[in-house]
C-alpha positions as CSV (number, residue, x, y, z in Angstrom):
1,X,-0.5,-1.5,-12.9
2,X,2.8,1.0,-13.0
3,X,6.0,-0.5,-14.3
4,X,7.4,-4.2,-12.7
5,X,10.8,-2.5,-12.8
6,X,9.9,-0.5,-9.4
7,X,9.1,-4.1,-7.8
8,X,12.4,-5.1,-8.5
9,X,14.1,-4.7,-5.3
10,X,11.7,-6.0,-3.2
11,X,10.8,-9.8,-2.8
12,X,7.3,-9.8,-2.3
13,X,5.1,-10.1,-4.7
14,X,3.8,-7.2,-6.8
15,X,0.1,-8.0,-6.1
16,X,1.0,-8.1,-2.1
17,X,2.4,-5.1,-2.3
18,X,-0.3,-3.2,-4.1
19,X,-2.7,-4.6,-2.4
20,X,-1.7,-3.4,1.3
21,X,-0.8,0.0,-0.5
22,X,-3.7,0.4,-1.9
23,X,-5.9,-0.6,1.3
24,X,-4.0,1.9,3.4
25,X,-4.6,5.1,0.7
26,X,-8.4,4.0,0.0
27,X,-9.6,3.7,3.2
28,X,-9.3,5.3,6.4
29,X,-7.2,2.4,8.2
30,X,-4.1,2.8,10.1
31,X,-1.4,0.5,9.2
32,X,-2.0,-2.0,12.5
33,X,-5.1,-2.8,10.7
34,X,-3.8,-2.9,7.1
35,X,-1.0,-5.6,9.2
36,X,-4.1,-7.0,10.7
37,X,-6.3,-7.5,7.8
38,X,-3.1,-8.8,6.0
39,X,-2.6,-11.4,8.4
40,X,-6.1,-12.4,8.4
41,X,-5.4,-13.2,4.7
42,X,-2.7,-15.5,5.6
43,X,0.3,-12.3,5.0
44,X,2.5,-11.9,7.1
45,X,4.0,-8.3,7.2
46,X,4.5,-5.9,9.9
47,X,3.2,-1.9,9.9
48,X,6.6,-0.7,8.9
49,X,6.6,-2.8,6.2
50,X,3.8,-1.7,5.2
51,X,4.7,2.1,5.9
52,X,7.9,2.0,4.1
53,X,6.2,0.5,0.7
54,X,3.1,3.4,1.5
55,X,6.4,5.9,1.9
56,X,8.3,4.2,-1.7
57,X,5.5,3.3,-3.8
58,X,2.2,5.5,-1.9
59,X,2.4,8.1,-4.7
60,X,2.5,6.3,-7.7
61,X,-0.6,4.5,-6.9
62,X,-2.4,7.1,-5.7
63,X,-2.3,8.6,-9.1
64,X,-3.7,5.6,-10.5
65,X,-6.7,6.1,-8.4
66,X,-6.9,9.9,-8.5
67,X,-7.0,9.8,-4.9
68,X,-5.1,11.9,-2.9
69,X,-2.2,10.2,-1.0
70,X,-2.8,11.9,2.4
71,X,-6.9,10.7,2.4
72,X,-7.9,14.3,2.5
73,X,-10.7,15.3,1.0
74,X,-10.8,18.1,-2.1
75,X,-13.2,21.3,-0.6
C-alpha cells in the first residue's frame, strides 16, 4: 500500500479509498456503478467523490498494479 501520509487529508478510511480506486482502474465500470456497488457495501459516497480520489490518488495505484490508469489496453 503507498505511503499513509497521502491519506492524510482526507477522512475516510485508507482501505475505502483504495478500494473504490482500485475498482474503478481494474475494471471497466463507470463511477455510478463504483457509487453503486459501494453503496451495496453499506458506503456511502457519491461519483464525484469517487472521481476526485480516481483524479488525486488514480496514478499512484495504478502503478502498483501495472495497469494503465486510462483502462487502455498495450497493442
Amino acid at each position: 500500500m503507498p505511503n499513509a501520509r497521502i491519506f492524510y487529508y482526507f477522512k475516510t478510511s485508507p482501505e475505502i479509498i483504495r478500494l473504490a480506486v482500485m475498482m474503478y482502474v481494474r475494471y471497466p465500470l463507470s463511477l455510478r456503478n463504483v457509487e453503486d456497488l459501494l453503496h451495496e457495501c453499506g458506503i456511502d459516497v457519491t461519483h464525484e467523490t469517487v472521481r476526485f480520489w480516481w483524479n488525486r490518488l488514480g496514478t499512484i495505484f495504478a502503478a502498483d498494479t501495472g495497469q494503465p490508469v486510462n483502462g487502455a489496453i498495450d497493442p
